[in-house]
C-alpha positions in Angstrom: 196.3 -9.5 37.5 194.4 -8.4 40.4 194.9 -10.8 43.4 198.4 -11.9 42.7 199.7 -10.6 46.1 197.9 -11.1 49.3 198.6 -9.8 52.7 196.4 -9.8 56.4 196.3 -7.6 58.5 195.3 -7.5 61.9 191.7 -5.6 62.6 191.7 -2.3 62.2 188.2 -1.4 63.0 187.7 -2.9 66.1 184.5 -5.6 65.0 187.2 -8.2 65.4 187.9 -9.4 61.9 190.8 -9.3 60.1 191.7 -7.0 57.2 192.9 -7.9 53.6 195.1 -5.9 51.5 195.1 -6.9 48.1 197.6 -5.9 45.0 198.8 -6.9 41.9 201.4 -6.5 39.1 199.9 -3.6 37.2 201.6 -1.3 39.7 198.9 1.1 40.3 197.3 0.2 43.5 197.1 -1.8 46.4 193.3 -2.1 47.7 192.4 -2.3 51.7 189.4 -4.1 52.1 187.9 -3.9 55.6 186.2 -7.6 56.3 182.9 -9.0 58.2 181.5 -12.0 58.5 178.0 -12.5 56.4 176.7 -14.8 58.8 176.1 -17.8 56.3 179.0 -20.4 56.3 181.2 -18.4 58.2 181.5 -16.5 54.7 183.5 -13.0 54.7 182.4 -10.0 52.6 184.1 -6.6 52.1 182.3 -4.5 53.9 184.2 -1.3 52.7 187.3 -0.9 51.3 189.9 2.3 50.2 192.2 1.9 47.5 196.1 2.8 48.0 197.1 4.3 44.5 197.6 7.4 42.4 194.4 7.1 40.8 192.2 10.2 41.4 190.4 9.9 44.9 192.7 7.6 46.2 193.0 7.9 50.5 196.3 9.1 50.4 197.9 12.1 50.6 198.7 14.3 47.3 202.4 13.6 47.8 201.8 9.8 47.4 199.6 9.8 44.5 202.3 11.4 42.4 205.3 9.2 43.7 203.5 6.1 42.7 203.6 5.9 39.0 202.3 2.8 36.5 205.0 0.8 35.8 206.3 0.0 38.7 204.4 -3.1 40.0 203.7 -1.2 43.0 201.8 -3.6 45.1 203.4 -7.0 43.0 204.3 -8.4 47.1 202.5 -7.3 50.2 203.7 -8.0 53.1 202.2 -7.8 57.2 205.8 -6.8 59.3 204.3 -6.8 62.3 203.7 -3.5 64.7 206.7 -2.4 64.3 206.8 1.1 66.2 204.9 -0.4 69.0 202.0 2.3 68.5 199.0 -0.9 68.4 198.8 -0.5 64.5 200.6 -2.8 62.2 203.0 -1.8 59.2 202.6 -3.1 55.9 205.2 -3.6 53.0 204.7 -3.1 50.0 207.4 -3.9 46.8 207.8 -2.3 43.8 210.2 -4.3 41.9 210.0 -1.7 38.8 211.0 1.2 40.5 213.6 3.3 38.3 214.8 5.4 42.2 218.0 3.8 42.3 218.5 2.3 39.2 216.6 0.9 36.1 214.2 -1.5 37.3 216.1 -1.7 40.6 213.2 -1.7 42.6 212.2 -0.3 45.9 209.9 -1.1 48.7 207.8 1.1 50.8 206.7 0.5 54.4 203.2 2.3 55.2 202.2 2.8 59.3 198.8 2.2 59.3 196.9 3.7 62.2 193.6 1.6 63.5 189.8 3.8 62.5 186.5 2.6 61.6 186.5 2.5 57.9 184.7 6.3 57.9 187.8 7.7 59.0 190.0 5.5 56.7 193.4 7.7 55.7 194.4 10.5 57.5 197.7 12.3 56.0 200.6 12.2 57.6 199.0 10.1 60.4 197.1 6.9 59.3 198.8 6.3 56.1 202.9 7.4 55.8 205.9 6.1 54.6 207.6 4.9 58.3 210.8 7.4 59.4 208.9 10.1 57.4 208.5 12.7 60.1 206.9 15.2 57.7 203.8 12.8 56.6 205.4 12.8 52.8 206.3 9.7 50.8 210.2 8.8 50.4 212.0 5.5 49.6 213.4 3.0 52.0 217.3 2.8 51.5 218.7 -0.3 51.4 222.2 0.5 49.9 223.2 -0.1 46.6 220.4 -1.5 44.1 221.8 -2.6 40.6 219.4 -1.9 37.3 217.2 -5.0 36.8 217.9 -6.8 40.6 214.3 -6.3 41.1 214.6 -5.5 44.4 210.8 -5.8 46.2 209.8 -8.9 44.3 208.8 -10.4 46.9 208.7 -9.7 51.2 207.7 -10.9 54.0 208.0 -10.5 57.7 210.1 -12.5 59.9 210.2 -13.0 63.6 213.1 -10.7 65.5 216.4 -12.0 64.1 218.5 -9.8 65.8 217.5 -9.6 69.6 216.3 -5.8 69.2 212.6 -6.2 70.0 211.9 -5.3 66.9 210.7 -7.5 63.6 212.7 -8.1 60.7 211.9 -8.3 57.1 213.1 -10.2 54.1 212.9 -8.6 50.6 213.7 -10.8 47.1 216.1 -9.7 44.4 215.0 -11.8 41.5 217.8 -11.0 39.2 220.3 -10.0 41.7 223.9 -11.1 39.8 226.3 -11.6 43.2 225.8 -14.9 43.0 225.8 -15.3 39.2 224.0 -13.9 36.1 220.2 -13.2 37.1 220.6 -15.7 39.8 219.1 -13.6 42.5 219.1 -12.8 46.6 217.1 -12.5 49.3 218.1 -10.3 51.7 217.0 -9.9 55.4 216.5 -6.3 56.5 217.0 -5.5 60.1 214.6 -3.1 61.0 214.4 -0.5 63.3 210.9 0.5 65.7 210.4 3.7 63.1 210.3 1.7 60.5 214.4 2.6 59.2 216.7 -0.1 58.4 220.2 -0.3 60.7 221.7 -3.1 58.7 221.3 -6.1 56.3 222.4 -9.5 56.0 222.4 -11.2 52.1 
């Protein structure tokens, strides 16, 4: 189920297109295609790409690849927050509704800084690519408080305009099962977000 999250990002390699990340609910990877215009139609080609996963050659640093495991739906929601550390580089979401961190199929989402290159350069550990708020380049979760088993948390995200004066972004994340509000009735909840990418609060 390739495709079945989308996200833009602004360009990254300076020819002044946009980029596309693509994912899907297979939770193994999330692909970065770097896009340019074919000059017929107004038609847009990939015209290279890295893959964000724990497959072997993956972009990312060691630590990553063997954090992000299959069956977690890494990648099943995408999501462009905005530059959030104000560094000209814009931070992606990325949910995992599967993840077991927490709890049983709590879920978890991860915030990645990504740094602008030409595609040659792609990933650089601990620089381009890293979990936000993680001074020591390695992969960690976001905390969010408690996650029950099976509220799915990461579902879905997006980003939302500033909602708390801060300067800074905010996010919202789904809950698909979430219970507060009744059996399996599901949340969203908005994440106010902090410029290294840490969360000082939330709102359900």
């Amino acid at each position: 189920k390739w495709g079945a999250s989308l996200a833009s990002l602004p360009d990254l390699d300076g020819d002044g297109h946009d980029e596309l990340c693509v994912g899907g609910q297979a939770g193994v990877r999330v692909d970065l295609l770097f896009l340019s215009s074919d000059g017929a139609g107004g038609n847009f080609v990939a015209r290279a790409g890295v893959r964000l996963s724990s497959d072997s050659g993956s972009a990312l640093p060691e630590d990553m690849r063997s954090r992000i495991v299959g069956g977690t739906s890494w990648g099943m929601s995408l999501a462009h927050l905005g530059d959030l550390d104000a560094d000209g580089a814009p931070e992606l979401a990325i949910g995992a509704p599967y993840d077991d961190a927490g709890a049983t199929d709590g879920g978890a989402i991860f915030i990645l800084s990504m740094v602008p290159a030409p595609p040659t350069v792609l990933f650089k550990a601990g620089s381009t690519v890293e979990l936000s708020a993680d001074s020591e380049g390695d992969v960690g979760r976001l905390g969010v408080g408690t996650v029950e088993a099976g509220d799915w948390f990461g579902s879905d995200v997006d980003g939302v305009d500033d909602v708390d004066g801060d300067g800074v972004g905010d996010a919202l994340v789904g809950l698909r099962y979430d219970d507060d509000g009744g059996t399996g009735r599901g949340s969203v909840l908005v994440l106010l977000m902090e410029a290294d990418g840490g969360v000082k609060g939330q709102q359900k």
